[in-house]
C-alpha positions as CSV (number, residue, x, y, z in Angstrom):
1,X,15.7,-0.9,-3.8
2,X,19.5,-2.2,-3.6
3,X,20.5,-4.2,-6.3
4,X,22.9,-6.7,-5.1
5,X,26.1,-8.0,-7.4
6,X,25.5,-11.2,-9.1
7,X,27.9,-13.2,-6.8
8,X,30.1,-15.9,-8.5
9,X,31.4,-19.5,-6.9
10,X,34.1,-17.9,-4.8
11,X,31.8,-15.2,-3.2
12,X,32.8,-12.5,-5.3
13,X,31.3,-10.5,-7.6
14,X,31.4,-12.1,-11.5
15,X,30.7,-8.7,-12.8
16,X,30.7,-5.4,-11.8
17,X,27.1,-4.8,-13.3
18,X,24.3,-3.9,-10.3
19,X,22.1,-7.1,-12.6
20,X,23.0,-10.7,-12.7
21,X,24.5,-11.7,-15.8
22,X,25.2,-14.7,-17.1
23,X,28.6,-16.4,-18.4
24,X,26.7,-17.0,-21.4
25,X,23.4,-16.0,-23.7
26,X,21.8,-17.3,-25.9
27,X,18.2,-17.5,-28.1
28,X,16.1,-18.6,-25.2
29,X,17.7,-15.4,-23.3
30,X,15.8,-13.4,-25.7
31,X,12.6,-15.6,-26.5
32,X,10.6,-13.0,-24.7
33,X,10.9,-10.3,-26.0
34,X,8.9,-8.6,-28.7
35,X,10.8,-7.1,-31.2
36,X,8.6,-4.9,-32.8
37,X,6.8,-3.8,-29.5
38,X,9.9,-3.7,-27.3
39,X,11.8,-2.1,-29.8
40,X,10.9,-0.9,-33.4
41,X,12.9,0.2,-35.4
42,X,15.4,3.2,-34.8
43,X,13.6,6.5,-35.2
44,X,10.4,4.9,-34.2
45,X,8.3,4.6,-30.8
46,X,9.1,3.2,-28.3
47,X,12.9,5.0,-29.9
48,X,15.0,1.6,-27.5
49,X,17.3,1.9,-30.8
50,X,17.7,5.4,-31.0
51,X,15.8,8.5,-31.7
52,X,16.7,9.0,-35.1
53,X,16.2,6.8,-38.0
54,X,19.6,7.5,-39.3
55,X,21.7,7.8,-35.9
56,X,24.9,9.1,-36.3
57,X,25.1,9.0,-40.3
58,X,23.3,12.3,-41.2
59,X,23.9,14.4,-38.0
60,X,26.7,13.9,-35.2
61,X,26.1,13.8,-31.7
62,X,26.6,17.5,-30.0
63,X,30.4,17.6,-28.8
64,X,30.5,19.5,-25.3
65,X,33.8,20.5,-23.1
66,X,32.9,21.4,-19.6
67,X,34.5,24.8,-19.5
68,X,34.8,27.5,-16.8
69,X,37.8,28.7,-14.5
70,X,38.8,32.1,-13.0
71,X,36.9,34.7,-14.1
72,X,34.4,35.8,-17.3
73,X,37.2,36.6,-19.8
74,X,39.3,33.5,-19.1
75,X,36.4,31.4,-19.5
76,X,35.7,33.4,-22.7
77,X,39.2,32.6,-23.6
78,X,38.8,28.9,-23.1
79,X,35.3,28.6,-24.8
80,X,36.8,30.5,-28.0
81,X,39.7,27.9,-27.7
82,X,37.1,24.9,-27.9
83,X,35.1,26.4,-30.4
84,X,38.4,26.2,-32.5
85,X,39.1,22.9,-32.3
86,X,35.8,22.0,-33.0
87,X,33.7,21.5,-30.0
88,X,30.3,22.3,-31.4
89,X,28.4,22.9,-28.2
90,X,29.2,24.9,-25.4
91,X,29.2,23.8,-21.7
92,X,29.1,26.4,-18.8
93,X,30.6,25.0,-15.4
94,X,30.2,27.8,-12.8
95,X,31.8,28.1,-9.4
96,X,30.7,27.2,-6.2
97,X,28.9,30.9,-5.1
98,X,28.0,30.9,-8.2
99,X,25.8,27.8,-8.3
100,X,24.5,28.5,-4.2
101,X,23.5,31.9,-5.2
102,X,26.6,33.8,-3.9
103,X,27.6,37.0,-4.8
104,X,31.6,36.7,-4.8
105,X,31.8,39.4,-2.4
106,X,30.6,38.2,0.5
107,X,32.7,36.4,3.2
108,X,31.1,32.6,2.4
109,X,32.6,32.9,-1.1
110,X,35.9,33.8,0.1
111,X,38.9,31.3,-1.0
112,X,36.2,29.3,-3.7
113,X,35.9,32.2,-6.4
114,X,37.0,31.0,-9.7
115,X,38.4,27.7,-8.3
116,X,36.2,25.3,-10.1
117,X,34.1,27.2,-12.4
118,X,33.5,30.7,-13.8
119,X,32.8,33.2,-11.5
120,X,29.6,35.1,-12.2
121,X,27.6,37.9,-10.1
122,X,26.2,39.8,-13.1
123,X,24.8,40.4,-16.2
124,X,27.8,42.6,-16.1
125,X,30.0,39.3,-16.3
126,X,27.9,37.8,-18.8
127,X,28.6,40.3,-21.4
128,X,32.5,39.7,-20.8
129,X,31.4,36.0,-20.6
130,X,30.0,35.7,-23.9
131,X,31.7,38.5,-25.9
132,X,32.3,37.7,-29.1
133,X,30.6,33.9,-29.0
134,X,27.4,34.2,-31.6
135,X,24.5,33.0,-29.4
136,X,22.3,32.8,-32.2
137,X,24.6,30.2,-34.2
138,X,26.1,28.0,-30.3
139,X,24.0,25.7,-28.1
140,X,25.1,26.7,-24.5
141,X,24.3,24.2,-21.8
142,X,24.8,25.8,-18.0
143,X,25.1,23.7,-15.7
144,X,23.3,25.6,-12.7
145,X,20.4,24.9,-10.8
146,X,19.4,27.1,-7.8
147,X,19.8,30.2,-9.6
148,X,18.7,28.9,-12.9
149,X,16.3,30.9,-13.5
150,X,18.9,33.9,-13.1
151,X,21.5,32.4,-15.3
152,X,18.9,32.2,-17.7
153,X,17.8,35.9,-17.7
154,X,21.2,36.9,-18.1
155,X,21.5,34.6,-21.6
156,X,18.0,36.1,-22.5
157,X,19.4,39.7,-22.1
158,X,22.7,38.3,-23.8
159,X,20.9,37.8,-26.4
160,X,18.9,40.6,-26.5
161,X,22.3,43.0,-26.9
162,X,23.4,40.7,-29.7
163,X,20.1,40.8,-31.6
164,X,19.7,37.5,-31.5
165,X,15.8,36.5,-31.3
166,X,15.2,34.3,-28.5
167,X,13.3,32.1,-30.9
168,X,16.9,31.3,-32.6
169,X,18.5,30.8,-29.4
170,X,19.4,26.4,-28.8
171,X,20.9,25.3,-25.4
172,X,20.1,23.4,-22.1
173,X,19.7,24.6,-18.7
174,X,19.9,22.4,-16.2
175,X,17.6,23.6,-13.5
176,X,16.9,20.0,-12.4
177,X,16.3,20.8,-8.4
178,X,14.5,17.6,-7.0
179,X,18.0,16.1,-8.1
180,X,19.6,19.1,-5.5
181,X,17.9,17.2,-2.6
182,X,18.2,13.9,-3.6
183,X,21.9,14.4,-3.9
184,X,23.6,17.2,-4.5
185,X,22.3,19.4,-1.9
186,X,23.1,22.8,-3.9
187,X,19.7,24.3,-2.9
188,X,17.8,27.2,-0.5
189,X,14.5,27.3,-1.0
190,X,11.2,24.8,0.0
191,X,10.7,21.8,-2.4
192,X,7.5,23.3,-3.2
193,X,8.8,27.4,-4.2
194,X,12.0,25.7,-5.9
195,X,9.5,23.8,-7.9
196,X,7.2,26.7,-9.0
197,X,10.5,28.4,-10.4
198,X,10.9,25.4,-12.4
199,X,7.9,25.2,-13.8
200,X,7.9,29.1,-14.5
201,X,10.9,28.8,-16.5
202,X,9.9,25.4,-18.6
203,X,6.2,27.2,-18.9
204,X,8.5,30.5,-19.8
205,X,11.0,28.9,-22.4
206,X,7.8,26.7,-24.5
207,X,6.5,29.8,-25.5
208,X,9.4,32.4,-25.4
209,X,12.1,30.5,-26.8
210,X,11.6,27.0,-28.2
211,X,14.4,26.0,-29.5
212,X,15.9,26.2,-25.6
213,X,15.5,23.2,-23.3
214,X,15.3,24.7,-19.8
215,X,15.5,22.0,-18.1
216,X,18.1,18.5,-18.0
217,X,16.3,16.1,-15.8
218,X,19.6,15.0,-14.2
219,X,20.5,11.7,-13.1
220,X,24.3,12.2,-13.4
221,X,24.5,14.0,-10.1
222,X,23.0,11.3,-8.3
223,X,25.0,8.4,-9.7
224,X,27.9,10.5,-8.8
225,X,26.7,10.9,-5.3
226,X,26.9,6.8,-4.9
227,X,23.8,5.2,-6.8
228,X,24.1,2.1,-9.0
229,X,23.0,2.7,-12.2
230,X,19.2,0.7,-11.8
231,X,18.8,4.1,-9.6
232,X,20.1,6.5,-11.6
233,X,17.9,5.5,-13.7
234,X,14.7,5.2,-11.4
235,X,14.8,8.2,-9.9
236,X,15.9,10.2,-12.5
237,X,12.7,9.3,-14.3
238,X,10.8,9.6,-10.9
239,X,11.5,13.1,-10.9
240,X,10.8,13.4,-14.5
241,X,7.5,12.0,-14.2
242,X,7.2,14.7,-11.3
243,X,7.6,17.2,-13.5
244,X,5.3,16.3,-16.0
245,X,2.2,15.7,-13.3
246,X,2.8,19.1,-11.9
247,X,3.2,20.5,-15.6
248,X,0.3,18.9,-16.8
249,X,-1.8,20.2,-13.6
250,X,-1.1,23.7,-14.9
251,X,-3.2,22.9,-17.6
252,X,-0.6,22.4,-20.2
253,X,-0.9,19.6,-22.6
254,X,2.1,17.4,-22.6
255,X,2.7,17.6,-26.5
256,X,2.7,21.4,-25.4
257,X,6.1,21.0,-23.7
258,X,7.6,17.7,-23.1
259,X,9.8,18.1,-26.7
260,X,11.1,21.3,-23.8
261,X,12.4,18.1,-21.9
262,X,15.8,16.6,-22.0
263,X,17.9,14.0,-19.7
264,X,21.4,14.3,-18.6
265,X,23.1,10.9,-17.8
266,X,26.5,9.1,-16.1
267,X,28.4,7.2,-18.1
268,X,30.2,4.9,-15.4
269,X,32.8,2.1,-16.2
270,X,30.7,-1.1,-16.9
271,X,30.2,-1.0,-20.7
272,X,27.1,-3.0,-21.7
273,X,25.1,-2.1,-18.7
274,X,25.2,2.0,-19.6
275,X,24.2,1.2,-23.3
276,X,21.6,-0.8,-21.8
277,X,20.6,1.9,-19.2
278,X,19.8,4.3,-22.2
279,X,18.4,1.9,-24.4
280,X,16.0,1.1,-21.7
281,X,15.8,4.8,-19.9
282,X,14.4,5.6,-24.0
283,X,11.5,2.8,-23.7
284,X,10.5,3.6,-20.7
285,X,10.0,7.1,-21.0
286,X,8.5,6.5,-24.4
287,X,6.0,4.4,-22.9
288,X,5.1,6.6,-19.3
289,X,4.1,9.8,-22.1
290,X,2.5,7.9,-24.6
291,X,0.6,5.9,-21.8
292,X,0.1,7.3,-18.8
293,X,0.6,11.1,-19.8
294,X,-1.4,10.4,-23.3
295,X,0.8,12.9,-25.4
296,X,0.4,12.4,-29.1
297,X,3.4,13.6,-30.8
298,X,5.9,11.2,-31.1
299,X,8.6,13.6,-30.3
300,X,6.3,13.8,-27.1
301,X,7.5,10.4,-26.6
302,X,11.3,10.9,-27.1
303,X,13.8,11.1,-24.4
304,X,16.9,13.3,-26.0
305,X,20.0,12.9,-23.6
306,X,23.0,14.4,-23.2
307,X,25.9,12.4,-21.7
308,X,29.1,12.7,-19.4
309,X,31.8,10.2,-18.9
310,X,31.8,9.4,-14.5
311,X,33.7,12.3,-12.9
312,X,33.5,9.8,-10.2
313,X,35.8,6.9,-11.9
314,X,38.5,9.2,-12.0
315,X,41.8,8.2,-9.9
316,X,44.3,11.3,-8.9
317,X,46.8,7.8,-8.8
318,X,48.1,7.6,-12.4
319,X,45.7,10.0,-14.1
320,X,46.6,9.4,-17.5
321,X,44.7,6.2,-17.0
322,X,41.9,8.2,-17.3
323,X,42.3,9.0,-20.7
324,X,41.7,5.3,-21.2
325,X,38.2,5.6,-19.0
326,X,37.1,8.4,-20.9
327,X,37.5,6.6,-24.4
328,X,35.3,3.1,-23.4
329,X,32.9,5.6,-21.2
330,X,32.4,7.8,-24.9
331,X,32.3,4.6,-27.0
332,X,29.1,3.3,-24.5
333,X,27.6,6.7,-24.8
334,X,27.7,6.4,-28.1
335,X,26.7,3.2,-28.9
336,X,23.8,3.7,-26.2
337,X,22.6,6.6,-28.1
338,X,23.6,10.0,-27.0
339,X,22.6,13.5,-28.7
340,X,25.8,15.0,-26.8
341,X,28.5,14.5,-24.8
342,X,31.2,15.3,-22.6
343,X,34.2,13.8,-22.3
344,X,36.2,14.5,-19.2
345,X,39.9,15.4,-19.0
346,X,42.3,13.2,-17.2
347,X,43.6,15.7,-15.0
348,X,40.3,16.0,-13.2
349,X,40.7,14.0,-10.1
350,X,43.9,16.6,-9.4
351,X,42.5,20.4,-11.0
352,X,40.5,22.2,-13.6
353,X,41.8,20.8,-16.9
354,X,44.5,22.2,-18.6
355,X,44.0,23.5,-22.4
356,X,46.3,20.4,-23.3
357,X,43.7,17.9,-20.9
358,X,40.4,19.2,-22.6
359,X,42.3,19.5,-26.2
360,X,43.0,15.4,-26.0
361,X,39.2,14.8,-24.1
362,X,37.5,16.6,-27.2
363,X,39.9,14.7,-29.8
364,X,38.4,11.5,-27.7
365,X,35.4,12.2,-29.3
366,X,36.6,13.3,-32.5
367,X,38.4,10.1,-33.2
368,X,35.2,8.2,-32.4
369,X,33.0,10.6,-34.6
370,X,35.1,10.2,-37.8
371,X,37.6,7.2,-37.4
372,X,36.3,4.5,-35.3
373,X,33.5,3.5,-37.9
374,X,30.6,3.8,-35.9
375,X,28.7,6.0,-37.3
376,X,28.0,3.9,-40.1
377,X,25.0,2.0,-38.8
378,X,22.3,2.5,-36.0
379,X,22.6,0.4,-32.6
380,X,24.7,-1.9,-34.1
381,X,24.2,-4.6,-30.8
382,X,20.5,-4.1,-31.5
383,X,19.8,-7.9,-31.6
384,X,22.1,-9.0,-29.0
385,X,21.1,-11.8,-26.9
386,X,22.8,-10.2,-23.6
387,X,22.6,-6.1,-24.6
388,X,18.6,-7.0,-25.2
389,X,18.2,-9.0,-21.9
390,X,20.1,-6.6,-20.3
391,X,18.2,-3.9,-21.3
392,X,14.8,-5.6,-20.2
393,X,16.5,-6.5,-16.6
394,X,17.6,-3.0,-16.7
395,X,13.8,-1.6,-17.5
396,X,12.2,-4.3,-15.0
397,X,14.5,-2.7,-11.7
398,X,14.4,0.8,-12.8
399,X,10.3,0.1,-12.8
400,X,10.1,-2.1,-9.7
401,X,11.9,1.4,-7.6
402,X,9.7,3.6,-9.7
403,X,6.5,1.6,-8.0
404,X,8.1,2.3,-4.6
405,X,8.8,6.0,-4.8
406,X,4.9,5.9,-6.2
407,X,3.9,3.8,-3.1
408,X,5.3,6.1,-0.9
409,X,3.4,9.2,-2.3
410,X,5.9,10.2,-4.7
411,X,9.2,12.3,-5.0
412,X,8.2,14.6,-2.3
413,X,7.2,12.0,0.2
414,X,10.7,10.4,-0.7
415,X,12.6,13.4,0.4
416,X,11.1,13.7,3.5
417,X,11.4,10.3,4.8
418,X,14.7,10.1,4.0
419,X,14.3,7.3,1.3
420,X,16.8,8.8,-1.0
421,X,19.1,9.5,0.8
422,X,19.2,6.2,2.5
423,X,19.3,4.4,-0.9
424,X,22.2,5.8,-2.0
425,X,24.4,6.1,1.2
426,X,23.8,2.3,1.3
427,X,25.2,1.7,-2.3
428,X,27.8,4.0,-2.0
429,X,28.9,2.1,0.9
430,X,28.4,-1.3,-0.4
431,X,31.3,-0.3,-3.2
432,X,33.5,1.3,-0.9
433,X,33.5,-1.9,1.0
434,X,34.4,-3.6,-2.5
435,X,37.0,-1.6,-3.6
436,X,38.7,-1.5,0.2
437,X,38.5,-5.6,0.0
438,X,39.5,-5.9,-3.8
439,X,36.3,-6.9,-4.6
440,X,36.0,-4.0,-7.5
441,X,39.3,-3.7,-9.3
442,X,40.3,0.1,-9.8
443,X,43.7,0.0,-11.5
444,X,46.5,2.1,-10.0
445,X,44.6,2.3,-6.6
446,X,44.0,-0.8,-5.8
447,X,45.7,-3.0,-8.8
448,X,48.9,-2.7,-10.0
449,X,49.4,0.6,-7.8
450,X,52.8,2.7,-8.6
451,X,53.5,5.8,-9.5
452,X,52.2,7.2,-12.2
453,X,53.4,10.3,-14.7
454,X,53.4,13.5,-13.1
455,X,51.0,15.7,-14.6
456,X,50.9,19.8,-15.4
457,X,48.1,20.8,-13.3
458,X,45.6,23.9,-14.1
459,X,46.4,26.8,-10.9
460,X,44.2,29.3,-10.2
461,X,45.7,33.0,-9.0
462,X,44.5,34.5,-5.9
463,X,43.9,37.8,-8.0
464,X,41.0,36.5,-9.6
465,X,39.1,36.6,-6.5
466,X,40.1,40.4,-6.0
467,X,39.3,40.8,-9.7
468,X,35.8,39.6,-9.0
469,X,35.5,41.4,-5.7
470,X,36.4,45.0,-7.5
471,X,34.5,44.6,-10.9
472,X,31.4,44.1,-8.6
473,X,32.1,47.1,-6.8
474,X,32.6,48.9,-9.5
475,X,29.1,47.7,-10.8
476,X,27.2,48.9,-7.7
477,X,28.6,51.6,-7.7
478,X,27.6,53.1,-11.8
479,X,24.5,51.1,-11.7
480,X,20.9,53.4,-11.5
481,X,20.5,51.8,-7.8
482,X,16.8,53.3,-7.9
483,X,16.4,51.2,-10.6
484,X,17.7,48.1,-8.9
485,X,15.4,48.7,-6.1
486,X,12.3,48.8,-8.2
487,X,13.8,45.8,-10.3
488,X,13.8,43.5,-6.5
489,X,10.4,45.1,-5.6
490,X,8.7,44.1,-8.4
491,X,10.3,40.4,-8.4
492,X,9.1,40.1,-4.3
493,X,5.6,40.8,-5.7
494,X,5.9,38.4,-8.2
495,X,6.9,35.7,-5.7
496,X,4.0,36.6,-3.5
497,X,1.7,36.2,-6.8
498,X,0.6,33.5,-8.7
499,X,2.1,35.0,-12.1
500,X,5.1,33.4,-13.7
501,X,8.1,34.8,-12.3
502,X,10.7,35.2,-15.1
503,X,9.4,38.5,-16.1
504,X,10.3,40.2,-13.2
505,X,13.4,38.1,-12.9
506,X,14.6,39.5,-16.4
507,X,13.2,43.3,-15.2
508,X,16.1,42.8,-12.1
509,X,18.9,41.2,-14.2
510,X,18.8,44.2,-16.8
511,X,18.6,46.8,-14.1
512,X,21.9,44.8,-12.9
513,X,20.8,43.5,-9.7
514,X,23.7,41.1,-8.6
515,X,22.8,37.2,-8.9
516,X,23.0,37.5,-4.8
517,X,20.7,40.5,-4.7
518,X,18.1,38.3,-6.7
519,X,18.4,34.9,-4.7
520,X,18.1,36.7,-1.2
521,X,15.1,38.7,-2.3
522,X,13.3,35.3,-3.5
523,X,14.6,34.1,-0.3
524,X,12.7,36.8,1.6
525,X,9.6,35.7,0.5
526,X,10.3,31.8,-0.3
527,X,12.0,31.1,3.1
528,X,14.8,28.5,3.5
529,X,14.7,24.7,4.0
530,X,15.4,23.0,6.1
531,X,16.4,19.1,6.5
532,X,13.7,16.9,7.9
């Protein structure tokens, strides 16, 4: 559905929000809603104030620093760095190869190694990754998807060497693949095989380690791509729901995993509308698991999230306005209810961030967390005329696109017709236009442009690609290769067989099959897809 700007008496938009809004609200604005069923009170079902009863005043929102340049040990540098200066989670960005599956030997990963994320190949590089970083006592988000499963053996294994019971172990993986076709095309295999490995690792992690949420159901990814945030939210929830139908037809009971469940949201430039978009992104999933999927738990019922401020709204014209973006984008997260965030540096539209960028990004959130005040109550617009009838406009378009995508058959029938990507290319286009005709006001591009203060940017040698290429080589080359063979052998039966596939995955990664070695043999027996 395209959500058209509320236009004003001149043609123009009055707001930037994808809703109409009104110059002013008032009681009757609110009349219908029912407070106690359309919102409750904070810790309570359906969780549209937040998910805990206390918010922010007993237990601070997870404090995350995308981190990952060059090569295992400067990324090891950099989350030791963080750690430091008091990040409390950890946040893995990997490079390019990396997140397709490529070994950083082979001739498609050459000039992209290191550039922008940590180059990994291994389990070898995992162990220089992670050296000296506790895994039993950090949360560790990746940020990978194709591979996922991979990634995730490797931490397993980690963790194994440390002594660290996977029961212990806390962190997100994002692993989120209809999200790959919908938008950010970083995938191989069928919809259908890609989806089995899914489910394998959320069916995996429920019973082998808890505490760990495989998957973040991502709709940051596709508002970056170009969606408004009515779709963000829609078809982030779509694919959500598509998890839980296939999960359930395993024979799992939703109460058995959906606490295994997490969200990962955009937090774009129009304040009230993204506190709304959570608010309401929390009611409605409360409601689809307690209603349609009949779980029982109320933490069956809760949506945790984990924010990031838009990568997207970032200007390489006079980046230090970013730091200003960043700070209101933090303050909506927060006020919309976040259990973590990420704050991005200002240098970002230009490089990797620089130790100083990511330093004053994290102190963003610091200065929110313990100076700002707003920690002291829960939802404090809770009661709002417009944030409330925001929030139901919000929930009324999110479910009116929902109904569609369900029309059509679902997410899979979606993808092949094209619907998706159709959607979004049209709203993406629809604010180009505005921003070309001064429509949407970006400051220092296309108001009040000028030249802005020159900034130290992050650059990445050219030895760190020949670094990765020999410490590879290297590996191949001492590695029991008999072993290796029996390791890919064993994981093509599995992918032929209707067990879950991790087991095998994890017999490969500690024989120190390279992450390339592992995604062509699935792809041997998966096949590749291929664009309708």
């Amino acid at each position: 559905m395209a959500v058209e700007l509320a236009p004003s008496a001149a043609g123009e938009p009055a707001t930037l929000s994808d809703l109409p809004v009104k110059t002013v609200y008032a009681a009757e604005d609110a009349a219908g809603i029912d407070y106690a069923r359309d919102l409750g009170d904070p810790g309570h079902y359906p969780f549209t104030r937040g998910l805990l009863a206390s918010g922010y005043r007993t237990r601070l929102w997870t404090m995350r620093q995308f981190a990952g340049h060059q090569g295992p040990r400067e990324t090891n540098k950099r989350f030791k760095y963080l750690l430091g200066h008091g990040e409390t989670g950890l946040s893995t960005a990997f490079v390019l190869p990396t997140l397709l599956g490529i070994d950083g030997d082979v001739p498609r990963a050459e000039g992209e190694v290191g550039r922008e994320g940590v180059a990994v190949s291994s389990l070898a590089d995992f162990e220089i990754l992670f050296d000296g970083i506790d895994l039993g006592g950090v949360s560790t988000s990746m940020t990978i998807n194709l591979p996922a499963p991979v990634l995730l053996a490797m931490y397993l294994a980690m963790a194994d060497r440390q002594g660290v019971p996977w029961q212990r172990l806390r962190g997100t993986l994002q692993l989120d693949i209809l999200k790959e076709y919908i938008a950010q095309n970083e995938y191989l295999y069928p919809p259908e095989p890609s989806l089995r490995l899914v489910l394998d690792t959320i069916e995996f992690c429920v019973k082998e380690a808890p505490r760990f949420y495989p998957i973040s159901i991502s709709g940051y990814h596709i508002r970056e791509a170009g969606a408004s945030a009515v779709q963000e939210l829609a078809f982030t929830l779509a694919n959500g729901r598509e998890y839980v139908r296939r999960l359930t037809a395993r024979g799992l009971s939703p109460d058995a995993f959906a606490r295994n469940l997490s969200f990962f949201f955009d937090v774009h430039n129009y304040f009230f509308e993204e506190i709304a978009k959570l608010r309401a992104a929390r009611r409605l999933w409360a409601r689809m698991m307690k209603e349609e999927f009949h779980a029982q738990k109320p933490t069956s019922w809760m949506l945790p999230v984990h924010c990031q401020t838009a990568g997207v709204s970032l200007t390489a014209q006079q980046p230090m306005n970013n730091l200003v973006r960043t700070a209101y984008q933090a303050l909506a997260a927060v006020l919309g209810g976040t259990q973590s965030l990420h704050t991005n540096s200002y240098d970002e539209a230009l490089a990797l961030p620089t130790e100083e960028a990511v330093t004053l990004a994290l102190r963003t959130q610091q200065i929110l967390a313990h100076e700002s005040g707003l920690t002291g109550t829960v939802d404090p617009f809770g009661g709002s005329y417009y944030l409330e009838s925001l929030t139901c406009a919000m929930e009324q378009a999110a479910l009116k696109i929902i109904g569609e995508i369900e029309g059509m058959g679902g997410v899979l029938a979606g993808l092949s017709s094209g619907y998706f990507d159709r959607e979004i290319s049209r709203t993406a286009y629809r604010h180009e236009q505005a921003v070309a005709a001064r429509k949407r006001k970006v400051v220092g591009v296309n108001l009040y442009e000028g030249n802005g203060a020159k900034v130290r940017i992050l650059r990445i040698p050219g030895s760190v690609e020949r670094q990765q290429k020999a410490r590879l080589k290297k590996l191949k080359a001492s590695r029991d290769n008999a072993r290796v063979r029996r390791g890919l052998e064993n994981l093509a039966r599995a992918a032929r067989g209707p067990e879950n596939i991790l087991p095998a995955v994890l017999e490969a990664v500690r024989a120190y099959a390279s992450l390339g070695e592992i995604v062509s043999c699935l792809q041997a027996v998966f096949g590749e897809y291929k664009l309708p």
